[in-house]
C-alpha positions as a Markdown table, in Angstrom:
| # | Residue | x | y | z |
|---|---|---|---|---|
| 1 | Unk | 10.7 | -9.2 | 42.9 |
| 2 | Unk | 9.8 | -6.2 | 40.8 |
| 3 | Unk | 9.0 | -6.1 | 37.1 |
| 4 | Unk | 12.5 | -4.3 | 35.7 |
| 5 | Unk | 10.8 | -3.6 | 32.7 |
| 6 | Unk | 7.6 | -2.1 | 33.6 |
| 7 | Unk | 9.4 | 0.4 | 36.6 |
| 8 | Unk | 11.6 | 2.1 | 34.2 |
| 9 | Unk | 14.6 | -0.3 | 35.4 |
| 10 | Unk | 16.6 | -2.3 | 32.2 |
| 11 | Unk | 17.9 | -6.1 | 32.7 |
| 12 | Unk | 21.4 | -6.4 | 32.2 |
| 13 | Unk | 23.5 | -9.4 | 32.7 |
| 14 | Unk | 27.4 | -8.3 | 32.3 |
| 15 | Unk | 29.5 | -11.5 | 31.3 |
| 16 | Unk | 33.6 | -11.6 | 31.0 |
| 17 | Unk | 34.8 | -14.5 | 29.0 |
| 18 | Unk | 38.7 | -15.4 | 28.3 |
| 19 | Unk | 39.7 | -18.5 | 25.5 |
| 20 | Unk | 35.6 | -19.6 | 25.6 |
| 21 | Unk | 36.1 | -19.7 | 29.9 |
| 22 | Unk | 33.5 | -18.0 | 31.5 |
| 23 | Unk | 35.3 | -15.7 | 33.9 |
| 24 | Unk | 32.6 | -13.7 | 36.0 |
| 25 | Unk | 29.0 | -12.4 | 36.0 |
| 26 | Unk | 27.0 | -9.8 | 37.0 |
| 27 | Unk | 23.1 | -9.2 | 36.6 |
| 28 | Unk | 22.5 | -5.9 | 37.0 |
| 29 | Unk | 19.5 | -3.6 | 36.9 |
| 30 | Unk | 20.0 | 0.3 | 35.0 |
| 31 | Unk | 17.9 | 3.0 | 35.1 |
| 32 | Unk | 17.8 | 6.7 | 33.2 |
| 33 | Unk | 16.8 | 9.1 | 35.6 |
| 34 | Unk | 17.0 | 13.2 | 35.8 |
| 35 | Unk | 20.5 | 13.7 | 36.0 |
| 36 | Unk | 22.8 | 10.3 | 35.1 |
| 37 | Unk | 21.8 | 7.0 | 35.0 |
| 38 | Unk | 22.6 | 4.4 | 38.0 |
| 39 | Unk | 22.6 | 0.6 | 38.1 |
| 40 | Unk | 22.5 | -1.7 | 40.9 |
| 41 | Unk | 22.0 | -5.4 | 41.6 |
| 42 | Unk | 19.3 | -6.8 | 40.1 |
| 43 | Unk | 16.1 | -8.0 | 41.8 |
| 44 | Unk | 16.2 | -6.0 | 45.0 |
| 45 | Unk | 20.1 | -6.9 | 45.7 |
| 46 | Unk | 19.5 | -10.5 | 45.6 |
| 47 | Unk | 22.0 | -11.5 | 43.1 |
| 48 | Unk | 26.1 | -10.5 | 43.8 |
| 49 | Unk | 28.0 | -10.7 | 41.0 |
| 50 | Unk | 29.8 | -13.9 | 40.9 |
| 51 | Unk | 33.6 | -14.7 | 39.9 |
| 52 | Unk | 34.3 | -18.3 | 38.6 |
| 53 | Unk | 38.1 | -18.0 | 38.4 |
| 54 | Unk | 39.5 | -16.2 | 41.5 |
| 55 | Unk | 42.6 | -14.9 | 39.7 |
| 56 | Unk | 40.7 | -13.0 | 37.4 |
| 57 | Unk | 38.7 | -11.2 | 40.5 |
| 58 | Unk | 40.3 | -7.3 | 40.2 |
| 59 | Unk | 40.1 | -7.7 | 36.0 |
| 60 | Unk | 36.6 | -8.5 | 36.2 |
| 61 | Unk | 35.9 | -5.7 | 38.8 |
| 62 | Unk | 37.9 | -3.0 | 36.5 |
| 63 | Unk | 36.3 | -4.4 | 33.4 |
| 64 | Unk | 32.8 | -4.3 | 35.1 |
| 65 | Unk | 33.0 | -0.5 | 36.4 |
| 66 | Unk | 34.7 | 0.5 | 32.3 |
| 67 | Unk | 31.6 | -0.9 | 31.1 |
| 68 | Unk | 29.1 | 1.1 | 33.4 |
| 69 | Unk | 31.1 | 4.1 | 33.5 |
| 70 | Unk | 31.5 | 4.2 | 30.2 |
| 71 | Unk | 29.6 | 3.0 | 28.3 |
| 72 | Unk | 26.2 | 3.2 | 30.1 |
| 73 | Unk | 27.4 | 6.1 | 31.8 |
| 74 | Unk | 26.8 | 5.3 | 34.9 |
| 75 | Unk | 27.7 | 8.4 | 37.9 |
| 76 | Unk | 26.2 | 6.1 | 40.3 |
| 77 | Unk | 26.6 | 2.6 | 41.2 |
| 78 | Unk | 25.5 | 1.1 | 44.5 |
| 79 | Unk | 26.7 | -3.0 | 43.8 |
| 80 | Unk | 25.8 | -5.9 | 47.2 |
| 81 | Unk | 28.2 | -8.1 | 48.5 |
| 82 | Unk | 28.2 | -11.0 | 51.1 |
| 83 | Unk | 30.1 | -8.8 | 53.9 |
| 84 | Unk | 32.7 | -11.6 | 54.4 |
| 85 | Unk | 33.7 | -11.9 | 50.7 |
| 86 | Unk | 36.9 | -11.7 | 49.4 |
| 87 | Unk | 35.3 | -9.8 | 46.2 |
| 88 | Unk | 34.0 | -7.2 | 48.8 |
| 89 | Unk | 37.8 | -6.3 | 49.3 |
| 90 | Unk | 38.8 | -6.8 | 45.7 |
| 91 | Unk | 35.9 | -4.2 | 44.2 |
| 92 | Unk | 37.0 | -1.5 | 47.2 |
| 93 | Unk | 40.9 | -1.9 | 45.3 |
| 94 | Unk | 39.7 | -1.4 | 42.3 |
| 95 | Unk | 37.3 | 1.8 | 43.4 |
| 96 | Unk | 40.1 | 3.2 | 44.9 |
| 97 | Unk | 42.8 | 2.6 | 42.0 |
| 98 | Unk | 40.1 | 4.3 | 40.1 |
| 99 | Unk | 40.3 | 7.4 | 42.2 |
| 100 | Unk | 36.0 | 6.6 | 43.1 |
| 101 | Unk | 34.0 | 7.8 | 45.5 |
| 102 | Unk | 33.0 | 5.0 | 47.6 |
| 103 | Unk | 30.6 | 4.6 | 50.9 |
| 104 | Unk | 29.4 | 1.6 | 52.6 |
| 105 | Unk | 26.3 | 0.9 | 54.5 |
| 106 | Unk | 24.5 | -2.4 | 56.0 |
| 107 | Unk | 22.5 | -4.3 | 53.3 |
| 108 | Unk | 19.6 | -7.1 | 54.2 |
| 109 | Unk | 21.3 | -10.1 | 55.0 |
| 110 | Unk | 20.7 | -13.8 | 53.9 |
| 111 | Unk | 19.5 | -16.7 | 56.2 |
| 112 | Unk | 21.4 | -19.4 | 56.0 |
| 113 | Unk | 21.5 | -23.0 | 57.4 |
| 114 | Unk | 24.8 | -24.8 | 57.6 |
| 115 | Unk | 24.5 | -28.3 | 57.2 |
| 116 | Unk | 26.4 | -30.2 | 59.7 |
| 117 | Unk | 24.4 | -33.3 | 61.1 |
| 118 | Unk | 21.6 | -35.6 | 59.8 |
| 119 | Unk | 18.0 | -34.2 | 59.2 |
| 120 | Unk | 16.7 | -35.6 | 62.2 |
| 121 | Unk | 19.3 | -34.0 | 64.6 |
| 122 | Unk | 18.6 | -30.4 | 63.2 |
| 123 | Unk | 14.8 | -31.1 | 63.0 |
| 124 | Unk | 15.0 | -32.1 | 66.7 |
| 125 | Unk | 16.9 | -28.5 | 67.4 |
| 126 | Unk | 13.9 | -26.4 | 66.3 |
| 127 | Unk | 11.1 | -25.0 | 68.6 |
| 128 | Unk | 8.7 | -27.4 | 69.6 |
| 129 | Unk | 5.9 | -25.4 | 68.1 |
| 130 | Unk | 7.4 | -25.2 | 64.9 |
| 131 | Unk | 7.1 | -29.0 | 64.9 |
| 132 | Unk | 3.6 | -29.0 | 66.2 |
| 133 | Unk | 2.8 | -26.6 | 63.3 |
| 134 | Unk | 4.1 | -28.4 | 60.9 |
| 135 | Unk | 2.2 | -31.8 | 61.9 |
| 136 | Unk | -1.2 | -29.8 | 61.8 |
| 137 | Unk | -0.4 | -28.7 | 58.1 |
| 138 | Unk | 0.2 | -32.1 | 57.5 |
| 139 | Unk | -3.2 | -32.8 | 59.1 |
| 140 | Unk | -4.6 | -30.2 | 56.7 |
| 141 | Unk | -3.5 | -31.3 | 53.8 |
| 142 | Unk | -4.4 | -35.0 | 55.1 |
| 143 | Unk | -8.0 | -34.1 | 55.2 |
| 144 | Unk | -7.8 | -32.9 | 51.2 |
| 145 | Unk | -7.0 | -36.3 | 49.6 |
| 146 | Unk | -4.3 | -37.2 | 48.3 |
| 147 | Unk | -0.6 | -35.5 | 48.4 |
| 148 | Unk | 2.5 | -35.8 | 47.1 |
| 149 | Unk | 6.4 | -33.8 | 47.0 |
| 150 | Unk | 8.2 | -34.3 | 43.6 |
| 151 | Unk | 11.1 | -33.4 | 42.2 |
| 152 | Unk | 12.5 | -32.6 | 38.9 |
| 153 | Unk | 14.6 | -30.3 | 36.7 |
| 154 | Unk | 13.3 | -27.5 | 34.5 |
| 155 | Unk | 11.7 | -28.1 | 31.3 |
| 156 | Unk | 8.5 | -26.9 | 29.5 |
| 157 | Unk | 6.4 | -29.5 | 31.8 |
| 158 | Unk | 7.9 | -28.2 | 35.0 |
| 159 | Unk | 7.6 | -24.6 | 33.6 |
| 160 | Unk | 4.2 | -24.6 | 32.6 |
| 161 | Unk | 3.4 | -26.5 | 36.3 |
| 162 | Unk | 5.5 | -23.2 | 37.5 |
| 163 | Unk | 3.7 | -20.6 | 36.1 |
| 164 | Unk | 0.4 | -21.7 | 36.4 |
| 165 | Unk | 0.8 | -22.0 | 40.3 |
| 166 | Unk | 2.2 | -18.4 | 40.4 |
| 167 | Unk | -1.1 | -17.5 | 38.3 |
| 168 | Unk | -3.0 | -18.3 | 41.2 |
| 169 | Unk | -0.4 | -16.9 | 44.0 |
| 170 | Unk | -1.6 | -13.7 | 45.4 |
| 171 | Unk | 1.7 | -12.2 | 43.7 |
| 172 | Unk | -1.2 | -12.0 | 40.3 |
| 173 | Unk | -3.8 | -9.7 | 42.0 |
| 174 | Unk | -0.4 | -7.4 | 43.4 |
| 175 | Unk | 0.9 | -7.2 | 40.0 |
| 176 | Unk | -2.2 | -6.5 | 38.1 |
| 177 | Unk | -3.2 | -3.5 | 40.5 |
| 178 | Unk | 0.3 | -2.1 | 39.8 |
| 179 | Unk | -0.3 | -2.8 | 35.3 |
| 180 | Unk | 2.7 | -5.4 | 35.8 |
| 181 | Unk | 1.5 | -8.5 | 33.3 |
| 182 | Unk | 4.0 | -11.2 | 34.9 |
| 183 | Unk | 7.1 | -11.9 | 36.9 |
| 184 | Unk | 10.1 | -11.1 | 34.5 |
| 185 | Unk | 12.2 | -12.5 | 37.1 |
| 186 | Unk | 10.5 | -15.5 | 37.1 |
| 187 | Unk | 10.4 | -15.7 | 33.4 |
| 188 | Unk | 14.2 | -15.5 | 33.0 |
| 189 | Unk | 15.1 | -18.0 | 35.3 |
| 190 | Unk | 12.8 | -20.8 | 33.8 |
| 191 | Unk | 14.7 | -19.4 | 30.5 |
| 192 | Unk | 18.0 | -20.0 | 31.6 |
| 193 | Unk | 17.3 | -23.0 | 33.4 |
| 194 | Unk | 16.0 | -24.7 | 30.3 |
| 195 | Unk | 19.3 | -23.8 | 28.1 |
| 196 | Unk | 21.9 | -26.5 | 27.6 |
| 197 | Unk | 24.9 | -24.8 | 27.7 |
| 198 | Unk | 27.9 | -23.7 | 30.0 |
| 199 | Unk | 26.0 | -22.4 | 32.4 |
| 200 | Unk | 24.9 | -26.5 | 33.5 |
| 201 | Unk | 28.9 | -27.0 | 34.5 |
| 202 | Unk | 28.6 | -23.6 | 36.7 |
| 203 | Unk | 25.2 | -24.8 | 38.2 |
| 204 | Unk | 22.1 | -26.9 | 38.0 |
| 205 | Unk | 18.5 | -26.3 | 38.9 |
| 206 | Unk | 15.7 | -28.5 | 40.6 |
| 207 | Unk | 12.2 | -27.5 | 41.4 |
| 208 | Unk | 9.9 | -29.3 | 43.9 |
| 209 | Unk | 6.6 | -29.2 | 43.5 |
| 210 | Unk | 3.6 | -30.5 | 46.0 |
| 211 | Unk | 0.3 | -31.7 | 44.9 |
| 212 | Unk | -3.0 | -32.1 | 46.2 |
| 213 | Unk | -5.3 | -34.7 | 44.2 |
| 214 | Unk | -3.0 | -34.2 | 41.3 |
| 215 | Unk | -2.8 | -30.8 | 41.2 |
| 216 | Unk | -0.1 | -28.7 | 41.5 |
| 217 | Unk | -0.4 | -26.1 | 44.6 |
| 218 | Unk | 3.1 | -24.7 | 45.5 |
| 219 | Unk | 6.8 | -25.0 | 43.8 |
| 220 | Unk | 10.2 | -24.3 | 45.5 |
| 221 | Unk | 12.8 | -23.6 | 43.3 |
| 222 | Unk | 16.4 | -24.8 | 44.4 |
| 223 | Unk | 19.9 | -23.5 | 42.5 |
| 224 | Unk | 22.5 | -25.8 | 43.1 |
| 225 | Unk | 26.2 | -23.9 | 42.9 |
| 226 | Unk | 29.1 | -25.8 | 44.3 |
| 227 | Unk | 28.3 | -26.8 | 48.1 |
| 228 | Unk | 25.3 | -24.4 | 48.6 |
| 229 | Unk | 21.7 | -25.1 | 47.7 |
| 230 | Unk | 19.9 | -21.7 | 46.9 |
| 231 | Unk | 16.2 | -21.4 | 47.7 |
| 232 | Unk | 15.3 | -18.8 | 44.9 |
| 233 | Unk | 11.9 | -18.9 | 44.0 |
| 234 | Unk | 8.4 | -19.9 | 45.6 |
| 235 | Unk | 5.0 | -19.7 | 45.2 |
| 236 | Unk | 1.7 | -21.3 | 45.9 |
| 237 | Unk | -2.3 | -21.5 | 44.9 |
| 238 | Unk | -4.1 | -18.8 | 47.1 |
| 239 | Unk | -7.0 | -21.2 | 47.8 |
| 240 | Unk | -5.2 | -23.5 | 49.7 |
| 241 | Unk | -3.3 | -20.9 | 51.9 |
| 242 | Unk | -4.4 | -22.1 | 55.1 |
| 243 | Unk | -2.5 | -25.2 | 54.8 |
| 244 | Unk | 0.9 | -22.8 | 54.3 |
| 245 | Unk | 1.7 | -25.1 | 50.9 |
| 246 | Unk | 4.9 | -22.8 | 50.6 |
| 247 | Unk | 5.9 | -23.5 | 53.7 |
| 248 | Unk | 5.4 | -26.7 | 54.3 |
| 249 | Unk | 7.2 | -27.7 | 50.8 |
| 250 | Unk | 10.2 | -26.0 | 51.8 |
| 251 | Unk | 10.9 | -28.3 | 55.0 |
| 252 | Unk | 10.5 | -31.0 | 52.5 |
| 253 | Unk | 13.0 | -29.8 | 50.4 |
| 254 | Unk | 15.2 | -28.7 | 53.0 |
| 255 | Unk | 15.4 | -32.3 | 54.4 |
| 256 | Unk | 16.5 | -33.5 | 51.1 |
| 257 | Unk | 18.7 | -31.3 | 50.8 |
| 258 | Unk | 20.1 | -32.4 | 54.1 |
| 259 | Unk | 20.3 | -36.0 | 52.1 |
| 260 | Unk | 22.8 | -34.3 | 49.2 |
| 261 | Unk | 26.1 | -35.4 | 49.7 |
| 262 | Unk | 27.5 | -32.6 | 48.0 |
| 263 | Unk | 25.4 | -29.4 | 49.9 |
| 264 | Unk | 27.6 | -28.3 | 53.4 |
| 265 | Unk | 24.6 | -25.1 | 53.4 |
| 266 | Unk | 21.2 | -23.7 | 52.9 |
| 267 | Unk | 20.8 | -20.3 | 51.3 |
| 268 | Unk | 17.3 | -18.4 | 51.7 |
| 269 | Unk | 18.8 | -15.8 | 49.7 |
| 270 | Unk | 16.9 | -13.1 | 52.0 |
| 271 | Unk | 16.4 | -13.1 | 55.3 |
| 272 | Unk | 12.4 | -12.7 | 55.8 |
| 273 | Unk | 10.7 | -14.3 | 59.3 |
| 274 | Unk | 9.4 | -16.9 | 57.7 |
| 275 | Unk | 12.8 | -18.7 | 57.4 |
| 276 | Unk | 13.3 | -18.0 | 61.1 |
| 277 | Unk | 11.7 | -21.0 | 61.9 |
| 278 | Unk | 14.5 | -23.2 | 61.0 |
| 279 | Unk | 17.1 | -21.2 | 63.3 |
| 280 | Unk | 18.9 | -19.5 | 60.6 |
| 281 | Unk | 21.7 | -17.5 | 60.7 |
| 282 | Unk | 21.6 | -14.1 | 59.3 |
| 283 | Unk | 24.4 | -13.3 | 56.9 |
| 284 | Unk | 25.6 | -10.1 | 56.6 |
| 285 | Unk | 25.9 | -8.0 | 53.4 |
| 286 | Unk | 27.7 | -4.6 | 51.9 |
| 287 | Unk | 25.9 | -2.4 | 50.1 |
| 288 | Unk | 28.8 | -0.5 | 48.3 |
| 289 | Unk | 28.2 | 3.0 | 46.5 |
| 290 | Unk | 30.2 | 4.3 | 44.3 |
| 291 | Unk | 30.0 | 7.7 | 42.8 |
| 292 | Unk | 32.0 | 9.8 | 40.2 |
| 293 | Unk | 33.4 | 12.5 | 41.3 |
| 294 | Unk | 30.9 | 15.4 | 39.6 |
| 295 | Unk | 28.1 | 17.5 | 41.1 |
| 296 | Unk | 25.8 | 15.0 | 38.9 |
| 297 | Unk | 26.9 | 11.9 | 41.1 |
| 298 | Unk | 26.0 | 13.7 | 44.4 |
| 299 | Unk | 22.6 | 14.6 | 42.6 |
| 300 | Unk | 22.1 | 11.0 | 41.4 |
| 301 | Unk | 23.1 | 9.5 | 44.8 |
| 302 | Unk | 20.5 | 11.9 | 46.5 |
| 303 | Unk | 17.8 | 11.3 | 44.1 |
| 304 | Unk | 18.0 | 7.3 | 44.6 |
| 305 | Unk | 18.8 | 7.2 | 48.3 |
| 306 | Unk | 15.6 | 9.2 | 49.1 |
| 307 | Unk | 13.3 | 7.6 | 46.2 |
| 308 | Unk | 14.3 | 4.5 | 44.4 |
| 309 | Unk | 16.6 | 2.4 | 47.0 |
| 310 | Unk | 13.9 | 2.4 | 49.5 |
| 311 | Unk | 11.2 | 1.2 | 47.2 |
| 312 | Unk | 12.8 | -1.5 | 45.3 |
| 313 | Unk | 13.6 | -3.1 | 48.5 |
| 314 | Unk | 10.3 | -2.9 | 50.0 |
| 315 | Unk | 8.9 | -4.4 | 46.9 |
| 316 | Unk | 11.7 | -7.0 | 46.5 |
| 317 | Unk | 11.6 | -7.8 | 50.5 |
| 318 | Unk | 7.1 | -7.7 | 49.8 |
| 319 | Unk | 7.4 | -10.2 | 46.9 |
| 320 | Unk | 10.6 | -12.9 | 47.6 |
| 321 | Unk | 10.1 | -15.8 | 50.1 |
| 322 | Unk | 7.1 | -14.5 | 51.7 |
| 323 | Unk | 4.7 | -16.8 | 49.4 |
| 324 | Unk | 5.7 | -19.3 | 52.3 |
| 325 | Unk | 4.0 | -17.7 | 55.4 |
């Protein structure tokens, strides 16, 4: 995930309310540059913007591109969506009602695990070796003392537990060669998670931690939104990376997850190897760009596809799930 803040890139997380409803979101990232300014998803196209109320899908797409176009100015946008998605279709209608220019092109996809039958059944599918391996981490850890998986919402306890684990990921030496002082990504997520407010009825967050003698070596953070489970954020203590804590943790949590009633699939929200070790299915996403019709668009859209597109995805793809190899 890269620091917004620090690579010239601006948070912004558009909201559309009607009567005190929460309609739709969209966390965006904008940027200044030489000729306009652009915006795209924020966090390396990780997060889509989200609808609650399906009626209101086309008015929160015309609102969303009024507020970029005009009031942030915006010539370029380039905005992800889950190929399949019925908002895919909805934002091209609105592009075109807008008289836009609009391309398409293949983004990274998301691995996901649909949860059909028990634990056991799907544990039994994977490759033998990936079984193996994951009885010789449990060896490993065996041979440290004593360990343990918890479980737990967010709060200033599970926050501090949080950051002081990603103090000691390698993700700390990255940032600090590159002047970035923390994860902002991170930061906002343990904000939000904390708040008491609408935003618990839309979704709920857990975080699983394991420990090793009583310390804290590796987190998983899960978002729970309607039947999905979303993996979003992991890390673990460098010195104990020979045991692959990250990894490990998250076949715990993804057995539990198994165990929720309510969760019919797993979402790795990228689609890194890593994750290929529980037979995932890669799904496919949009990467729609849309573009003013001006000389300074087709400048903008240059400038980005050949410089900033490219880079924020090899950071974002450098710094997601990978704490689990």
């Amino acid at each position: 995930m890269y620091n917004s803040m620090d690579m010239g890139w601006t948070p912004l997380l558009f909201t559309l309310w009607s009567d005190d409803l929460l309609i739709g979101a969209a966390p965006l990232s904008l940027r200044k540059m030489r000729f306009s300014n652009y915006a795209c998803n924020l966090d390396g196209n990780l997060y889509p913007p989200c609808v609650f109320n399906e009626k209101y899908r086309e008015f929160f797409y015309t609102q969303l591109l009024t507020c970029l176009h005009s009031r942030h100015k915006c010539q370029s946008v380039i905005i992800t969506f889950d190929a399949k998605s019925a908002d895919l279709n909805v934002f091209k209608k609105v592009c075109e009602a807008r008289k836009l220019g609009i391309r398409f092109s293949k983004g990274n996809g998301r691995a996901i695990i649909a949860v059909t039958d028990s634990f056991d059944v799907f544990y039994s599918s994977l490759n033998r070796n990936i079984r193996k391996e994951f009885r010789r981490l449990q060896r490993r850890l065996d041979k440290l003392g004593s360990w343990k998986i918890s479980c737990s919402g967010i709060d200033s306890n599970s926050a501090k537990k949080i950051l002081d684990i990603d103090k000691s990921s390698w993700k700390t030496t990255w940032r600090s060669k590159r002047n970035i002082p923390n994860d902002s990504g991170l930061h906002s997520l343990l904000k939000v998670s904390q708040q008491t407010d609408c935003h618990e009825q839309l979704y709920s967050t857990k975080v699983w931690f394991l420990e090793v003698n009583q310390q804290p070596i590796a987190f998983q953070m899960v978002i729970f939104y309607k039947s999905t489970a979303v993996f979003i954020k992991t890390s673990f203590n460098n010195k104990f990376k020979k045991c692959s804590p990250g990894k490990f943790l998250m076949n715990a949590v993804i057995k539990e997850s198994f165990s929720a009633e309510a969760v019919k699939r797993i979402d790795f929200s990228t689609n890194l190897p890593v994750v290929k070790a529980w037979n995932t299915q890669c799904e496919e996403r949009t990467d729609v760009h849309v573009q003013r019709d001006s000389v300074l668009s087709k400048l903008a859209g240059f400038w980005m596809k050949n410089r900033l597109i490219q880079k924020c995805v090899k950071i974002g793809n450098k710094t997601g799930l990978s704490d689990t190899a």
